[in-house]
C-alpha positions as CSV (number, residue, x, y, z in Angstrom):
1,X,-45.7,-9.4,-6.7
2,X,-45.1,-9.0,-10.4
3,X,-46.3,-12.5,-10.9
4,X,-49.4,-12.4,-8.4
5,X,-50.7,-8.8,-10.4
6,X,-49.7,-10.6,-13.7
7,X,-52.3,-13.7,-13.4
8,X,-55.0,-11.2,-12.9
9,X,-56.8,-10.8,-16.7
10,X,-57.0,-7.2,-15.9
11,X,-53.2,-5.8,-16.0
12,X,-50.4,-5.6,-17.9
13,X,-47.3,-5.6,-16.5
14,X,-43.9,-4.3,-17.8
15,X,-40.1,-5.9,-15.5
16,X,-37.3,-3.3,-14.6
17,X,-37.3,-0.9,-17.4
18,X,-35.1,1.2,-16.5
19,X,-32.4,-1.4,-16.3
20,X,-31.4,-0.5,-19.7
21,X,-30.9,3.3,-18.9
22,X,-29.1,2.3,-15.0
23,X,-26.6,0.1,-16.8
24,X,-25.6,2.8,-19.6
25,X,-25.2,5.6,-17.6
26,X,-23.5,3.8,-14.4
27,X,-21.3,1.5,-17.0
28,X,-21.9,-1.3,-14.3
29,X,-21.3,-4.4,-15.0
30,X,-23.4,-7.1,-14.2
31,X,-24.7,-10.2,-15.0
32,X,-26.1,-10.1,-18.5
33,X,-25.2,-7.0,-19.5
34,X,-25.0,-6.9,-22.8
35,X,-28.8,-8.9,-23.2
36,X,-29.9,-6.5,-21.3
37,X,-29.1,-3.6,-23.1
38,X,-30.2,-5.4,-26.5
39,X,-33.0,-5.9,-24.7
40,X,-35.0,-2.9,-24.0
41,X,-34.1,1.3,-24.7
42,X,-31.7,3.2,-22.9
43,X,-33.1,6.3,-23.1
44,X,-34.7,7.0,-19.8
45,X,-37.3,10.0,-21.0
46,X,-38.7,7.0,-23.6
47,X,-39.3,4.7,-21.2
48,X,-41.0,7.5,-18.7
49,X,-43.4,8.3,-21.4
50,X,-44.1,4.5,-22.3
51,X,-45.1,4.2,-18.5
52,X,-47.9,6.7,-18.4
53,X,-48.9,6.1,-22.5
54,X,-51.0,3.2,-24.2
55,X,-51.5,0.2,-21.5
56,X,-50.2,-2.6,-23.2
57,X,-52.7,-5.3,-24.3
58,X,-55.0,-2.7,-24.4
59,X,-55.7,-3.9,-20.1
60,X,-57.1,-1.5,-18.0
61,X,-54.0,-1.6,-15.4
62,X,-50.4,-1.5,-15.6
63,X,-48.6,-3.5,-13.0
64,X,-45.2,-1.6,-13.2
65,X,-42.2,-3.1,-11.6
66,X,-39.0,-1.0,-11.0
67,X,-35.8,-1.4,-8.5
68,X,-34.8,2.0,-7.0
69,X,-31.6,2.3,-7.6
70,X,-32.3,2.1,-11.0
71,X,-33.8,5.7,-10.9
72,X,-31.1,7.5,-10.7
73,X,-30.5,11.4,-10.8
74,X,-31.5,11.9,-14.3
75,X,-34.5,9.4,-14.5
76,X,-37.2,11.9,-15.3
77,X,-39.9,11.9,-11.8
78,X,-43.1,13.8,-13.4
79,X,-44.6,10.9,-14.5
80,X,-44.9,9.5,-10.7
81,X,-47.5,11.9,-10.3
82,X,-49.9,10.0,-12.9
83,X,-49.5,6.5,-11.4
84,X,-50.3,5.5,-7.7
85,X,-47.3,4.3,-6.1
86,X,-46.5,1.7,-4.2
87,X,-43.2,0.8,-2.2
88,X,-42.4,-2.4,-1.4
89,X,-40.2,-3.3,1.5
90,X,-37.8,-6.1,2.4
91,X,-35.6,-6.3,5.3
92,X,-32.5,-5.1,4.1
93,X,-30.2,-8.1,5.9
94,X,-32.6,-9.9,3.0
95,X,-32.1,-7.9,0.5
96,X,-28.0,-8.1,1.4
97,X,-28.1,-11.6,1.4
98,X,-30.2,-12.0,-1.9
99,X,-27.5,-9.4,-3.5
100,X,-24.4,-10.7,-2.0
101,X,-24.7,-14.0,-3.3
102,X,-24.8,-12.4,-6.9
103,X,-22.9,-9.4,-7.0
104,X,-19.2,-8.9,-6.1
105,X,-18.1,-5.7,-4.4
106,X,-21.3,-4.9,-3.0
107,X,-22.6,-1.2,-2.1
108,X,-25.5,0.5,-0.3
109,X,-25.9,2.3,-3.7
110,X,-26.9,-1.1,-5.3
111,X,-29.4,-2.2,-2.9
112,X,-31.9,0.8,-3.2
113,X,-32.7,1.5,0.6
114,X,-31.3,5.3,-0.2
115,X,-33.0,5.7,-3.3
116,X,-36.0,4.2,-2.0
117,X,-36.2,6.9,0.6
118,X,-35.5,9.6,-1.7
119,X,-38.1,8.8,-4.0
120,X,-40.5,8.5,-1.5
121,X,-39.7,11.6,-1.0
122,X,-40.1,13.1,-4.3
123,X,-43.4,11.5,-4.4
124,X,-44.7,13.0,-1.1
125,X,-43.4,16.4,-2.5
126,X,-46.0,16.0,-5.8
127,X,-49.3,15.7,-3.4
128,X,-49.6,11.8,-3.8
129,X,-49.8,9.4,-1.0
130,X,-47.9,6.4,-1.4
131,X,-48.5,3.0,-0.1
132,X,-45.9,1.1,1.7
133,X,-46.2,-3.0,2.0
134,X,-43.5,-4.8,3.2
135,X,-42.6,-8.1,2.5
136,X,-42.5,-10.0,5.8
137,X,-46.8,-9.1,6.0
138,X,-47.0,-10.7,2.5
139,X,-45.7,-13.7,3.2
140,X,-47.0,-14.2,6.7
141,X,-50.6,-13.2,5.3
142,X,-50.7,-13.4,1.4
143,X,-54.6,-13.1,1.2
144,X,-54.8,-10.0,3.3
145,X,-52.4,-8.2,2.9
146,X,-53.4,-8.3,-0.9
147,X,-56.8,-6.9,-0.1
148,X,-55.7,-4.3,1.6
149,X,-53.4,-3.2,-0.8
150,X,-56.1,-4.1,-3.2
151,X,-58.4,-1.4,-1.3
152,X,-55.6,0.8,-1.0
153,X,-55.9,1.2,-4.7
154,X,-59.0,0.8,-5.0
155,X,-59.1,-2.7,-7.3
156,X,-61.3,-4.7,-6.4
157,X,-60.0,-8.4,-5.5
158,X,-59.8,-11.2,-7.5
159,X,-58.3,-14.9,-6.0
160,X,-56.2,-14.9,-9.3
161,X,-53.3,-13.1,-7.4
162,X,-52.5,-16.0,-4.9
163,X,-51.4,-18.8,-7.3
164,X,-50.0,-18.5,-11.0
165,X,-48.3,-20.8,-13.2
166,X,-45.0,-22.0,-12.9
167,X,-42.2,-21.1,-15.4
168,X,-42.2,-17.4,-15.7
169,X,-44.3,-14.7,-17.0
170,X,-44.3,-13.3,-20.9
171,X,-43.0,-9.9,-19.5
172,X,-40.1,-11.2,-17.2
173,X,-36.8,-10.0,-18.3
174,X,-33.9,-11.4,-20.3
175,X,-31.9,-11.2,-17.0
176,X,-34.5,-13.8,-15.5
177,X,-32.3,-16.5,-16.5
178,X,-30.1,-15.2,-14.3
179,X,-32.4,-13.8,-11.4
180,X,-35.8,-15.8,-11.1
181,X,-34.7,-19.4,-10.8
182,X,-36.4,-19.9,-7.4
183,X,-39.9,-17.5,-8.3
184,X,-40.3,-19.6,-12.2
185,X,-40.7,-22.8,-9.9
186,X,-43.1,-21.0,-7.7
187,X,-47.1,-21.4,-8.2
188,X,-47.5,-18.6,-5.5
189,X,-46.2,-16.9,-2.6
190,X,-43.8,-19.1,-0.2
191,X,-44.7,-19.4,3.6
192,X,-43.3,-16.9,6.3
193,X,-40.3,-16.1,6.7
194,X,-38.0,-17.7,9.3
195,X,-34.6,-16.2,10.7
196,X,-32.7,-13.5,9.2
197,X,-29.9,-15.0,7.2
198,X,-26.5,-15.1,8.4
199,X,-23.8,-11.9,7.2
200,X,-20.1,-11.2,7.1
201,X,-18.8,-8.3,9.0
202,X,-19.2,-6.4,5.7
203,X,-22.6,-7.0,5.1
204,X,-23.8,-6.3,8.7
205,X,-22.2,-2.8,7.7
206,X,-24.4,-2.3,4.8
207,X,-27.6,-3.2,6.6
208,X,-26.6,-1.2,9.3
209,X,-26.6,1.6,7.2
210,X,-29.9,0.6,5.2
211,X,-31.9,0.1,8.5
212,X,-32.7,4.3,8.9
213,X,-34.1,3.9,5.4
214,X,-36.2,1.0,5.9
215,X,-37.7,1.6,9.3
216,X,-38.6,5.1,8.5
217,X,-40.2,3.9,5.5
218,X,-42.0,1.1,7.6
219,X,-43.9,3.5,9.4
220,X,-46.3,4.2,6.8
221,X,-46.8,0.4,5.8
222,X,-50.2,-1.0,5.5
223,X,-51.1,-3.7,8.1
């Protein structure tokens, strides 16, 4: 989605920046680590105010890409009211795959269904009305499911979000060595999605316990 908003001349866009803030204060440690913490602030109330500040590029949108459980507790949450929100959805037996085959001790806490919820939640609570898109729709139907998400925010379409240039974009970051292997040989959005992947005992638990999470959240999807 990053990539598909990216090749539009209109936005900027801006990868995880809250990474920074998640590692320090959790201590985690994951791939990269320490490039990732040369690599952008870790001060969480900086980056909150970047968000809603100059657009960089001087582009009249701001494509802004964030993982929820990297908004954690102290991650500031006034600035959601200036930006329309959108949540993005994956089945989480995806999502546990995707992770598993990365991280080692694996937790709900780091695959975001919880958070997800919660600030859903939060944003709800300020007056806004958040737009839910889930993943499966995109890929089954890239063309309209981006128009209506397009008309959900009232952008008007432009065919530049179905194909972009392999390799990467300028603002992917420094842990996309790491992460984006698969989406830097993409030139747009794969076909539809076939059977969910195969889990351990263990991982069945966790999606299990993300599945509340993600079909109440489904509910409000688009489509």
């Amino acid at each position: 989605m990053m990539y598909s908003f990216g090749n539009r001349p209109d936005f900027a866009v801006v990868d995880e920046p809250f990474y920074a803030a998640y590692l320090t204060e959790t201590g985690l440690n994951h791939p990269m680590r320490e490039e990732i913490l040369a690599s952008q602030t870790s001060d969480a109330d900086a980056v909150s105010r970047a968000l809603i500040g100059p657009i960089p590029g001087n582009k009249p949108h701001f494509y802004q890409k964030h993982m929820t459980q990297h908004m954690l507790p102290n991650v500031p949450v006034d600035w959601l009211k200036e930006v329309k929100n959108v949540f993005l959805l994956r089945h989480p037996a995806r999502v546990v795959a995707s992770f598993a085959a990365k991280y080692e001790d694996l937790s709900l806490k780091d695959i975001g269904f919880t958070q997800q919820g919660e600030i859903f939640d939060k944003v709800l609570a300020q007056g806004s009305k958040p737009v839910v898109i889930d993943s499966h729709d995109i890929r089954k139907d890239p063309e309209k499911m981006l128009r209506l998400l397009c008309g959900a925010l009232d952008l008007e379409w432009d065919d530049a979000m179905l194909h972009w240039p392999a390799g990467g974009h300028a603002s992917d970051g420094i842990w996309a060595a790491h992460w984006y292997g698969s989406v830097h040989r993409s030139t747009g959005f794969a076909g539809p999605e076939g059977n969910l992947p195969d889990l351990n005992e263990f991982e069945h638990s966790l999606v299990e316990q993300a599945m509340p999470h993600y079909e109440r959240l489904q509910s409000f999807k688009l489509g």
